[in-house]
N, C-alpha and C positions, 0 to 999 in steps of 0.2 A: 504493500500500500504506500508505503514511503516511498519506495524509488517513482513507484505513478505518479504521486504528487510533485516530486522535484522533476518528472519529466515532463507534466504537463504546465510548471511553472517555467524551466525553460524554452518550450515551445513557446508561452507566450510573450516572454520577455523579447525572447529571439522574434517573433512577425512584429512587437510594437518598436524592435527596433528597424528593421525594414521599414516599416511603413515611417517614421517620421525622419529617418536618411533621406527616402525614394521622393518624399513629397513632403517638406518638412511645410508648407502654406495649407498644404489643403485640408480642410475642415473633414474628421471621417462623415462621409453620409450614412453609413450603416454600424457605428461603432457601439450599438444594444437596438435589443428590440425590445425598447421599455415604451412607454407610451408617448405619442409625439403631440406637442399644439402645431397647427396649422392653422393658418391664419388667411382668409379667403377676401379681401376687396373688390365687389363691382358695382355698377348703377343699382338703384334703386328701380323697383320695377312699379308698386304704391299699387294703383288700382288697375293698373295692367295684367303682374305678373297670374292674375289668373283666369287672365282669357285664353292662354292657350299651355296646355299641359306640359310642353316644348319648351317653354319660355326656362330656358335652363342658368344662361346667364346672367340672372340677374342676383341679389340678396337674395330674395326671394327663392329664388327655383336653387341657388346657391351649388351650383351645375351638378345637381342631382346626384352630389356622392355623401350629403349628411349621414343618413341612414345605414350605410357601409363604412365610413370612418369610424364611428359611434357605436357601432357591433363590434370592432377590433380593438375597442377601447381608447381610441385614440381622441384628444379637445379638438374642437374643430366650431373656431369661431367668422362670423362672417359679417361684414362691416362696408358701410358706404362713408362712414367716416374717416376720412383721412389723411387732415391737414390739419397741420399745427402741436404744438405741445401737449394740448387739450385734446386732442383726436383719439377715438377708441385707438386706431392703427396703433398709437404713439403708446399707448398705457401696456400693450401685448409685445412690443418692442421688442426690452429685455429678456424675454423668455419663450419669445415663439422658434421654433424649427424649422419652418416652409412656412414659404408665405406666395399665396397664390393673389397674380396682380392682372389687371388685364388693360389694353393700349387703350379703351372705350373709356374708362375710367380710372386712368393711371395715380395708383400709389407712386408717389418719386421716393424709389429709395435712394437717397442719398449715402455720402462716406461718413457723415454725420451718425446717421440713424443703422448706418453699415455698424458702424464703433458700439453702440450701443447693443446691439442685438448679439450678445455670447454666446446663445446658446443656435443662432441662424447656420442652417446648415446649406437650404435648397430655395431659392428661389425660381418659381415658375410664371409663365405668362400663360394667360390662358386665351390664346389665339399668338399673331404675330406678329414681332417686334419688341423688342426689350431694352430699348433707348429708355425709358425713364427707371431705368436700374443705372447705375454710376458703374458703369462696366469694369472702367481700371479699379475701382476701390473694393468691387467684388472680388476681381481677380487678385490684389495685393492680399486679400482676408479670405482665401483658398475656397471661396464660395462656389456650387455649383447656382449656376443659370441655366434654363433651359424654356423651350417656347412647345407649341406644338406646330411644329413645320409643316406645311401646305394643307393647316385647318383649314382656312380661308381664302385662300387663291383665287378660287372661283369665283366667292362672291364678290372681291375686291372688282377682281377684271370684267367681271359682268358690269358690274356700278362704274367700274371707269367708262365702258363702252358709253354708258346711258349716257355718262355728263356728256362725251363728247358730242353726241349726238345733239342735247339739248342745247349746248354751246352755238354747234354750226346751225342751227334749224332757228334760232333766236326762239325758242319754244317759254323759257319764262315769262316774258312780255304777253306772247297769247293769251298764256294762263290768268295774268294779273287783269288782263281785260275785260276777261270773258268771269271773275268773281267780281268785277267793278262796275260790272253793267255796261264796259262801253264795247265798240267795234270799230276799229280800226286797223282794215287789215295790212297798209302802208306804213303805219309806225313798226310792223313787226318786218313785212317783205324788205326794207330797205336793207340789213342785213342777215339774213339768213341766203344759206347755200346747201349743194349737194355735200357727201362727205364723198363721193368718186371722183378721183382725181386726185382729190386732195392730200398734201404730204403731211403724213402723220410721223413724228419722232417719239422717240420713249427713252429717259436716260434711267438707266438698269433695265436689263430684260434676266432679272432669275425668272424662277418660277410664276411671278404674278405677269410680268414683261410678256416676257414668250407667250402666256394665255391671251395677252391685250392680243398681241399682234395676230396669232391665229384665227382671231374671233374676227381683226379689221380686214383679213384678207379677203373676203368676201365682196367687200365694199366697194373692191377694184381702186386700193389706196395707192400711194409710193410711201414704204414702209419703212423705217431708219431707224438701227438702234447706236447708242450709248453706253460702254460696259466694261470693268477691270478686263471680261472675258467675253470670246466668243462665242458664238452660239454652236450647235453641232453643227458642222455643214450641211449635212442629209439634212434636218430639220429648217436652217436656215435658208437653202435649196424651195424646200418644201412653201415654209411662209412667203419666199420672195422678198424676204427684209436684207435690206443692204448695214453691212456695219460701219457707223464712225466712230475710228478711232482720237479722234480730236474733237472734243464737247463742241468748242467757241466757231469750228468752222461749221455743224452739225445745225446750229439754233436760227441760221438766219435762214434756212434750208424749208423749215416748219411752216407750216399754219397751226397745228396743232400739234403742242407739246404736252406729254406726258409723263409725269416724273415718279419711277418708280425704285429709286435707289435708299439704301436706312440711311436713317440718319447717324454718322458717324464724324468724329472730329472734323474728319477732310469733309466733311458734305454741307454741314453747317453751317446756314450762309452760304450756302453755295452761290440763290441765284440772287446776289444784291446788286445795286443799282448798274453797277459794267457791265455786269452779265446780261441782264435783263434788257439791255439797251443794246447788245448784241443780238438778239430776236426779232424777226420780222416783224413791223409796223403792224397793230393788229390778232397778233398772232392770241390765239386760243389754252391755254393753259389748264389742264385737268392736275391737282393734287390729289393722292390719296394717301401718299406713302409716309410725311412727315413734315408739321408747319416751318418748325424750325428750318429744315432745308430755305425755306423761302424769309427774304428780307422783308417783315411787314410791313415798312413803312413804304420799300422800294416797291411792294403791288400794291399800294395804294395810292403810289404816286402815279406809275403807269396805267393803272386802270382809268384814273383819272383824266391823264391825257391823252388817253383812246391808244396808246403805245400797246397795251393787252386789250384785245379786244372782249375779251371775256374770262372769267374764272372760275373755275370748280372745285370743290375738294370739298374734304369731311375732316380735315385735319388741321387743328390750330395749334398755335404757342401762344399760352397753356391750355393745357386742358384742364376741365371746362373750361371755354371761353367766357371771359368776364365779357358784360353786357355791354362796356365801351368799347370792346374788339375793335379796331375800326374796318376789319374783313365786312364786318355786317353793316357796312352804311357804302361801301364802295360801289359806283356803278357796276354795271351790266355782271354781276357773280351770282352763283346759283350755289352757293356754300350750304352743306348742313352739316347737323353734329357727327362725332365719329361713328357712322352706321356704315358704311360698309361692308366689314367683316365681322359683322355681328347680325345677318339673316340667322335665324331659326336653323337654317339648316347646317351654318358655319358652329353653332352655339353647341348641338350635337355633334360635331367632328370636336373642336376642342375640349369639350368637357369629357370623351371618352379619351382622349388626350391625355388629359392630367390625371385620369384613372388609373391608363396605364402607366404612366409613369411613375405616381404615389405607390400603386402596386410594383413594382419594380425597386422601386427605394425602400420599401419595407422588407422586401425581399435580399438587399443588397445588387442587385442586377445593375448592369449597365442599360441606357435610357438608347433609344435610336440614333445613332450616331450623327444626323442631320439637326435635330434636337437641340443639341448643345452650344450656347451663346459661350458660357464662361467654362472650363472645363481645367481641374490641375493650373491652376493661374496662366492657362492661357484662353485668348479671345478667338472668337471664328473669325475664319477670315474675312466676309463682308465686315465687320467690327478694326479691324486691324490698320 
């Protein structure tokens, strides 16, 4: 009995010395299967969340995994509050484990709130994009990140198609006439067009890019992307999209521009006032990917002086948009909140997401390798 014990004490001494040689940052994610807090931030869904049974992302529907965290004994709290020192988020800090956050209604974890949180092991997004996680401060504090990779693709690049369409069609104007009582069908015809013919750009074509473009090929467009990477040939062959490798010769090229890259140090401010001024006179502008990419004040100045002739997206800095935004007083924009990638049917792909993943981390497992934002203090590469 003795030698067993000093053998299995030397066994463990020996892997806890491996493990903090090999990766002396990283937080273990599986080091006991004692009970974990997990901590769940999304929209409030109030008198909605029960109109449809589906409605899983919200507090409310709290993506449909209470009942099976809470049979494995694990806390599992869920919260739309989430700013400030006084925020439920803020009180669960110090002692949560996971914290499940979503781009609709983003928690900012900070390096601040990084510092604070000892016992943080796993940070998830429940859909895509993980820009309001302080990426390098994760990675310096051996944190996993992780999203669920092509939850929402589909619906992004469907709703991108929509804006562009209602951009080129001038379809807002109609709309506001025909609830105002009036008719006039030459205040709307003076700018609207076909989208055939017309050159559509997209800067990043991953996975949401490549879905715009296959959906515009129809249209009979001239199709251009922007990207660290190529596309396959065979598929690039297939859409008929030409690549440019130079952004600033690419923008004057556009009627309609498409901006589908994260937002990452290098992207930030990407399109400010040079840039922006480097785009075709007029030119149509669809965001979904990331406010920050864009200079607020510079598309409020070009929208103004008809330099954009139009603008769409679902995505501000910050989120929620405080009420003086000035996106929402800008001419000709057709902005709304970040709904995109939060259709019903995106809310079921992510929330089975973060199922398997939670399941997997209780397990000790490794998460789908496409997954992983922050991983062993290093970033993905879009992040890099």
């Amino acid at each position: 009995m003795a030698m067993k014990q000093a053998a299995t004490t030397a066994i463990r001494a020996l892997s806890s010395s491996l493990i903090s040689h090999s990766s002396p940052l990283v937080r273990q994610l599986h080091a006991s299967a004692e009970s974990k807090k997990i901590v769940g931030v999304f929209y409030k869904a109030n008198e909605y969340a029960a109109m449809n049974p589906n409605f899983v992302g919200c507090v409310e529907g709290a993506l449909g995994i209470r009942e099976w965290l809470e049979s494995q004994g694990h806390e599992y709290i869920v919260t739309d509050d989430k700013e400030g020192l006084d925020s439920e988020l803020e009180k669960h800090i110090p002692d949560l484990h996971v914290l499940i956050t979503t781009p609709f209604h983003p928690a900012y974890v900070t390096a601040e709130r990084i510092k604070k949180a000892k016992n943080l092991q796993l940070l998830l997004t429940a859909g895509i994009g993980s820009d309001h996680v302080d990426l390098n401060a994760a990675a310096a504090a051996g944190l996993t990140v992780a999203e669920v990779t092509g939850s929402n693709v589909v619906s992004v690049a469907e709703d991108e198609l929509m804006r562009i369409l209602i951009l080129v069609r001038n379809f807002l104007p109609g709309y506001h006439q025909v609830v105002n009582g009036e008719w006039n069908v030459a205040g709307i015809a003076h700018r609207a067009y076909d989208l055939e013919g017309k050159t559509i750009g997209t800067v990043g074509a991953g996975r949401i890019g490549k879905l715009l473009l296959q959906r515009l090929k129809p249209f009979n467009c001239n199709l251009l992307y922007h990207d660290r990477l190529k596309i396959d040939p065979e598929l690039e062959k297939q859409i008929g999209a030409q690549f440019e490798e130079d952004l600033d010769a690419m923008l004057p090229k556009c009627d309609v521009l498409v901006i589908n890259t994260p937002l990452t140090d290098k992207t930030r401010g990407l399109f400010n006032k040079e840039r922006i001024a480097k785009c075709k006179k007029g030119v149509l502008i669809v965001n979904n990917a990331r406010g920050a990419i864009m200079d607020t004040q510079a598309v409020v100045d070009a929208c103004n002086s008809g330099h954009i002739g139009g603008y769409s997206g679902d995505v501000w800095n910050p989120q929620p948009a405080p009420k003086d935004h000035p996106w929402r007083y800008m001419p000709n924009q057709a902005m709304t909140p970040h709904i995109s990638g939060t259709t019903i049917d995106a809310q079921l792909r992510y929330a089975a997401g973060i199922k398997d993943m939670l399941e997997r981390y209780f397990k000790g497992e490794e998460f789908p390798a496409q997954n992983y934002i922050v991983k062993e203090g290093q970033l993905a590469p879009q992040y890099r």
